[in-house]
Residue frames as qw, qx, qy, qz and C-alpha x, y, z in Angstrom:
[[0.288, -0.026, -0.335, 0.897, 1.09, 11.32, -33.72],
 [0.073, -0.649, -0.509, 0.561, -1.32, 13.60, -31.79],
 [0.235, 0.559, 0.286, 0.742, -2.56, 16.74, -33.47],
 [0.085, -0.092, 0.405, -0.906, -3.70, 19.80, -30.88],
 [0.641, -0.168, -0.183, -0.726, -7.39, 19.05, -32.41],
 [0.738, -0.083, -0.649, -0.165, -6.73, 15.56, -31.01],
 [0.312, -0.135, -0.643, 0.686, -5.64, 16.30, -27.58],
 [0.381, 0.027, 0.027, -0.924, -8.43, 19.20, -27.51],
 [0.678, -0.156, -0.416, -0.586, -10.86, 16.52, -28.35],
 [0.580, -0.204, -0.673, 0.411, -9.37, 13.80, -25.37],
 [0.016, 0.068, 0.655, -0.752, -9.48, 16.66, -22.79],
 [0.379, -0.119, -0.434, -0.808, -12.99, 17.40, -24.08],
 [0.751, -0.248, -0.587, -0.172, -14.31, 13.91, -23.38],
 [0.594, -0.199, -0.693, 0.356, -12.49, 13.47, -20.46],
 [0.003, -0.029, -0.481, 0.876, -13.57, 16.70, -18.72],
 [0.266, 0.513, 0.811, 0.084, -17.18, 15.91, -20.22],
 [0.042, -0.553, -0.050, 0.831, -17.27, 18.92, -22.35],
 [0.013, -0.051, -0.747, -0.663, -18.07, 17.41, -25.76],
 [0.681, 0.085, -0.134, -0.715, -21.84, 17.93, -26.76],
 [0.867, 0.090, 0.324, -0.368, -23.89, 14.41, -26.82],
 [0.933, 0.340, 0.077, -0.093, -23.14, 13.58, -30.26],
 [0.248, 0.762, -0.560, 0.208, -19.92, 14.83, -30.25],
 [0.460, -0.366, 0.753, -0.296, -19.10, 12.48, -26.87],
 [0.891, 0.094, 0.439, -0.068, -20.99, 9.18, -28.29],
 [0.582, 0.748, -0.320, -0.011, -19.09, 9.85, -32.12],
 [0.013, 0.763, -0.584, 0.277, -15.80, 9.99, -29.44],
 [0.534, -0.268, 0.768, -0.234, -16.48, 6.65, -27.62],
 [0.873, 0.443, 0.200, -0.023, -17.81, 4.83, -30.82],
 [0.503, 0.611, -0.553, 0.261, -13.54, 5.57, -32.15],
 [0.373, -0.629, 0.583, -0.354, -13.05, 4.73, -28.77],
 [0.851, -0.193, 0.416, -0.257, -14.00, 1.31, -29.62],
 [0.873, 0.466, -0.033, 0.138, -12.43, 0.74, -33.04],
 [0.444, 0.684, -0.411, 0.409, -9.04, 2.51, -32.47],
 [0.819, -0.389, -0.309, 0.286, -7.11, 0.85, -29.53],
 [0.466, -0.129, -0.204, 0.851, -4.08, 3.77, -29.36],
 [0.174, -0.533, -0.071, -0.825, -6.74, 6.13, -29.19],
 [0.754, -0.633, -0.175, 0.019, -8.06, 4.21, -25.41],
 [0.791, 0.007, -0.183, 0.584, -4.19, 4.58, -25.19],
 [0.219, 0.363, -0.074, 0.903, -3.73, 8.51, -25.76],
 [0.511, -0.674, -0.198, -0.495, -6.90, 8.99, -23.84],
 [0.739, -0.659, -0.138, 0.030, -6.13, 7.06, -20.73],
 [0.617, 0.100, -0.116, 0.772, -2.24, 8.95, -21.24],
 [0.127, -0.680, -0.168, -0.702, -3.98, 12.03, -21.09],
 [0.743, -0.560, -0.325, -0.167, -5.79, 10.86, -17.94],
 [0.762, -0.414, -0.223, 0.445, -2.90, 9.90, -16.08],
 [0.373, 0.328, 0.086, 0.864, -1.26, 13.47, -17.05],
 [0.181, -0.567, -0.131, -0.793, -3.56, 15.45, -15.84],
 [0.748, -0.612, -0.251, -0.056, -3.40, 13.45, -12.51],
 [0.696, -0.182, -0.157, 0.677, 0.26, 13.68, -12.09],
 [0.004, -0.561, -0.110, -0.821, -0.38, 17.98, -12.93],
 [0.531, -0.608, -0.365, -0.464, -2.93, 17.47, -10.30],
 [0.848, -0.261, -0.265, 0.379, -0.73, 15.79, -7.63],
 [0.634, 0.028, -0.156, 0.757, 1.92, 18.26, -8.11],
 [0.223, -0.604, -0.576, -0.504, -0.24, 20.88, -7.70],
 [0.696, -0.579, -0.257, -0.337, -1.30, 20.06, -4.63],
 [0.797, 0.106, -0.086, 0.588, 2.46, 19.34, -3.51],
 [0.370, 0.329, -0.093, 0.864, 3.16, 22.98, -4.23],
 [0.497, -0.683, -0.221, -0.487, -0.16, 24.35, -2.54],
 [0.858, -0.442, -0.224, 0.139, 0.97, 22.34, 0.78],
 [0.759, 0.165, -0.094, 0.622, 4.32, 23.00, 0.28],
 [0.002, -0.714, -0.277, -0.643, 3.43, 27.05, 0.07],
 [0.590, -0.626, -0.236, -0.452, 1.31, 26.57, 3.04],
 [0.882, -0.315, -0.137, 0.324, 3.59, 25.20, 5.14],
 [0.577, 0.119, -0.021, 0.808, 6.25, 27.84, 4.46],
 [0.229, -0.608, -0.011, -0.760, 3.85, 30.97, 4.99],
 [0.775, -0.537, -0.300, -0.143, 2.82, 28.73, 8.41],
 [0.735, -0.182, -0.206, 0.620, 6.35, 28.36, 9.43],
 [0.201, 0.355, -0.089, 0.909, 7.21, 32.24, 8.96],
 [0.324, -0.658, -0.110, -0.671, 4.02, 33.29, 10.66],
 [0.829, -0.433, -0.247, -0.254, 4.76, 31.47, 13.18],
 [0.664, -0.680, 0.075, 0.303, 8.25, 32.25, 14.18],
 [0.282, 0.534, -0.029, 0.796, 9.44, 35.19, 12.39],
 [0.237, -0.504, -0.606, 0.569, 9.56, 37.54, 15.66],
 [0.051, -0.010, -0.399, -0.915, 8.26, 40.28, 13.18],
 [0.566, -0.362, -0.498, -0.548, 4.70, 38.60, 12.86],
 [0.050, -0.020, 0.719, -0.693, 4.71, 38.65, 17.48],
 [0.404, 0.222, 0.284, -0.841, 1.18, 40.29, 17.11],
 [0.677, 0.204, -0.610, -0.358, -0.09, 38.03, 14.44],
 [0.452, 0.131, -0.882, 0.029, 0.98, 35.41, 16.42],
 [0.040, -0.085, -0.725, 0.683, -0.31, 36.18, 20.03],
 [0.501, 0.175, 0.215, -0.820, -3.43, 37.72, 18.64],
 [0.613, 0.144, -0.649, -0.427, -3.98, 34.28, 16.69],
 [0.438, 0.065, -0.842, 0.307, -3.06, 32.15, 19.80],
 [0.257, 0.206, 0.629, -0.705, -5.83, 34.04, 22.30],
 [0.560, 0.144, 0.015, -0.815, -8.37, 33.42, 19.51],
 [0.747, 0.042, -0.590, -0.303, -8.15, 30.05, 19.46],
 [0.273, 0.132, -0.844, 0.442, -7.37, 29.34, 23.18],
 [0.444, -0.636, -0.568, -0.277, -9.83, 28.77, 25.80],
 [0.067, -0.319, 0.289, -0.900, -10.84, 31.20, 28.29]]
């Protein structure tokens, strides 16, 4: 099982934060201990699916403040004074 110091030491490497020797020490276990290429490249994919969803919610956000500004009749002036600065004249 994982310890915190061991997940602290995977994001380390994998965000390249370890010192030199620290990083070469980290890829020399990397070579002897197979479920340690395992937790690492679990890590990895974790911190992509974090990433993904992320980026999901950002969009997601954006798209919902777009819709309102854009036809709540509250935000009129917002809208009209957005729509002559991007129209040609």
């Amino acid at each position: 099982m994982k310890t915190s110091n061991d997940i602290s030491q995977i994001e380390k490497y994998i965000f390249g934060k370890l010192p030199t020797s620290s990083r070469l020490l980290f890829e020399a276990k990397l070579l002897i201990d197979p479920l340690l290429n395992v937790h690492v490249e679990m890590q990895r994919k974790l911190y992509s699916i974090i990433r993904v969803s992320g980026r999901r919610k950002i969009k997601s956000e954006v798209s919902r403040v777009h819709q309102t500004l854009f036809t709540d009749p509250s935000y009129q002036t917002f809208q009209k004074t957005t729509f002559e600065l991007f129209s040609k004249k």
